[in-house]
N, C-alpha and C positions, 0 to 999 in steps of 0.2 A: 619660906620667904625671907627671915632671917638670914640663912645662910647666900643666900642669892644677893641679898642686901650686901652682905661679909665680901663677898668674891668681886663683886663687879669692879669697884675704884684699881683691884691689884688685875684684875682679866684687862681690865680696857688699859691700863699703865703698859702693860706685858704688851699688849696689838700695837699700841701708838709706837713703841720703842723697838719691836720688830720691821713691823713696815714704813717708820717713819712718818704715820699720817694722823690726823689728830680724830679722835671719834668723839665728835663735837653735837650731839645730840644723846637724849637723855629715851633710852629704850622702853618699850611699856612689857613688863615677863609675865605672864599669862600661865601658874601653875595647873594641868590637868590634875587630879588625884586620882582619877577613874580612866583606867586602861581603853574600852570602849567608847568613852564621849571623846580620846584625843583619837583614835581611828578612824573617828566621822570624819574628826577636823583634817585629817593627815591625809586619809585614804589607802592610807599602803601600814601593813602592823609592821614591818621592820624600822620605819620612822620612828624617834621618841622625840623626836622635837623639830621642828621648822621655823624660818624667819621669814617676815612678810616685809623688807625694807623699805618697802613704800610709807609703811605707815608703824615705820621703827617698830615693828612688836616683834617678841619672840615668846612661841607658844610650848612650851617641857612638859613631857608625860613625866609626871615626878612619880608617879606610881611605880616608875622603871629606874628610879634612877641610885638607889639604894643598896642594887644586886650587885656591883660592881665597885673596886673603891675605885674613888677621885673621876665618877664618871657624871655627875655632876656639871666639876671642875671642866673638863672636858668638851662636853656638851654646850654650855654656855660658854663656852669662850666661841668655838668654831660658830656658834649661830651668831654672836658680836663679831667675827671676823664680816660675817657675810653684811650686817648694815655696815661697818666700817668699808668694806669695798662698795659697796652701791649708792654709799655717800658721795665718791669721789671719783666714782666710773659711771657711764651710761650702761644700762643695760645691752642694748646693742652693739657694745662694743667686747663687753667680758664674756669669752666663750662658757657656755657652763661647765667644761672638763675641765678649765684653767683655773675657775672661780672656787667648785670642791676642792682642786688638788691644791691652791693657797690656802682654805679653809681648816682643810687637815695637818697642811705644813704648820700652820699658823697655832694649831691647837693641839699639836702631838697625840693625833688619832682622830679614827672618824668617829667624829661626835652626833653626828645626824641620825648616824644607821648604829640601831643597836646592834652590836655583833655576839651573835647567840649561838654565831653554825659554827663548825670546825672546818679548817682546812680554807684554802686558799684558791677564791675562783679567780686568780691572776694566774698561780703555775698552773692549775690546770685548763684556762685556755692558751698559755705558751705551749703547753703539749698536745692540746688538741689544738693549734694553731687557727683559734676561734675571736682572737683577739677585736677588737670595737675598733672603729679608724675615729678619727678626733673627726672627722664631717658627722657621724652618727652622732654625736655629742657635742655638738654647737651649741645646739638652743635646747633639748630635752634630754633624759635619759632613761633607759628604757624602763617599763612596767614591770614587768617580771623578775622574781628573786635574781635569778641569778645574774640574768643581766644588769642589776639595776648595782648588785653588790658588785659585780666583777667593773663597770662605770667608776664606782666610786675609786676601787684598787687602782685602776688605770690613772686614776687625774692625781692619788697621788706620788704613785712612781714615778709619773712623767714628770712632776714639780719637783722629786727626789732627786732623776736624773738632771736637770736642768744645772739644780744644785753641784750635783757632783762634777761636771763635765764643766762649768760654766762662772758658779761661784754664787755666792746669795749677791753678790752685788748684780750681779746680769738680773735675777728673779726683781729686784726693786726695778729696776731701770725696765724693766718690759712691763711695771707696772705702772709705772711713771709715763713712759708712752702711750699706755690706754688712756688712763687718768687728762694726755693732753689730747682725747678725742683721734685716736688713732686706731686700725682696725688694728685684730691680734696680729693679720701676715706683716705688717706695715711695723709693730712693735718687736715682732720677731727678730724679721731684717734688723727695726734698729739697734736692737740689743743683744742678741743672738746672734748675728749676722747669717740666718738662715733660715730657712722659708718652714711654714707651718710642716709643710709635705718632708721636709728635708730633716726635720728636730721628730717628728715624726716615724720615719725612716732610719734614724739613729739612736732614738729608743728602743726601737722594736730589736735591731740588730746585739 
């Protein structure tokens, strides 16, 4: 608890100055110590910690969080990325591929998913050309390991490529267009200057 005291003012400094948005609410962090009572909560064991923005909490299997350095660090930052986005977006406006892949930009790894497998289910659905389309991952992602890891890889590649191709200034500005009540296609155009299907289509390529 101490340390989560320690992290927060320099995690929420680090989000506000990356995204430029103020994270103007005071979170309630809900340590687990017992691996099984946060699996009720979770339902899935690859999870070690989830956010509930609605009602600012985030919930850390601290029981997990020990095995790894600066994973912590990590963890709690990207679940404060996600009330900082749901402060200032509707839900129904932030696709959930777009939401994890700023979550991860945002926090230098996936902090949600503990990563405990080896190897990479991103190449190996480019090579089995098994890859998820961003309509599968609107509003859910899927159940199952592999898909649910390979989901998370995709949203951050895609925020990666966005980056590369595009520049962090485009990544603000298309957030900045949700943020004014804008669908993703409508913030894509205006920032991107090209359609979900089309940013889509030139990731994959």
């Amino acid at each position: 608890a101490d340390e989560v005291l320690r992290l927060y003012p320099e995690l929420r400094q680090e989000l506000e100055e990356k995204i430029g948005w103020q994270l103007d609410v005071r979170p309630q962090v809900v340590l687990v110590k017992d691996s099984r009572t946060f699996r009720k909560l979770s339902r899935n064991e690859l999870f070690v910690a989830f956010a509930v923005p609605e009602k600012n909490l985030i919930v850390i299997d601290y029981s997990r969080m020990n095995r790894h350095p600066f994973s912590l660090r990590i963890t709690f930052k990207h679940e404060l990325c996600h009330l900082l986005l749901h402060r200032h977006i509707g839900y129904h406006h932030l696709a959930k591929w777009f939401e994890e892949g700023i979550c991860q930009w945002a926090s230098d790894g996936i902090g949600e998913i503990f990563i405990d497998k080896s190897g990479s289910e991103l190449n190996a659905a480019i090579l089995s050309d098994r890859l998820l389309h961003f309509r599968q991952l609107r509003v859910n992602f899927p159940r199952d390991d592999a898909s649910l890891m390979l989901a998370y890889e995709q949203s951050k590649s895609v925020v990666n490529y966005i980056e590369r191709q595009h520049g962090k200034t485009a990544i603000l500005d298309l957030l900045d267009h949700l943020r004014n009540d804008e669908s993703m296609e409508t913030a894509a155009i205006g920032s991107l200057g090209i359609s979900i299907d089309e940013l889509e289509n030139d990731w994959r390529a």
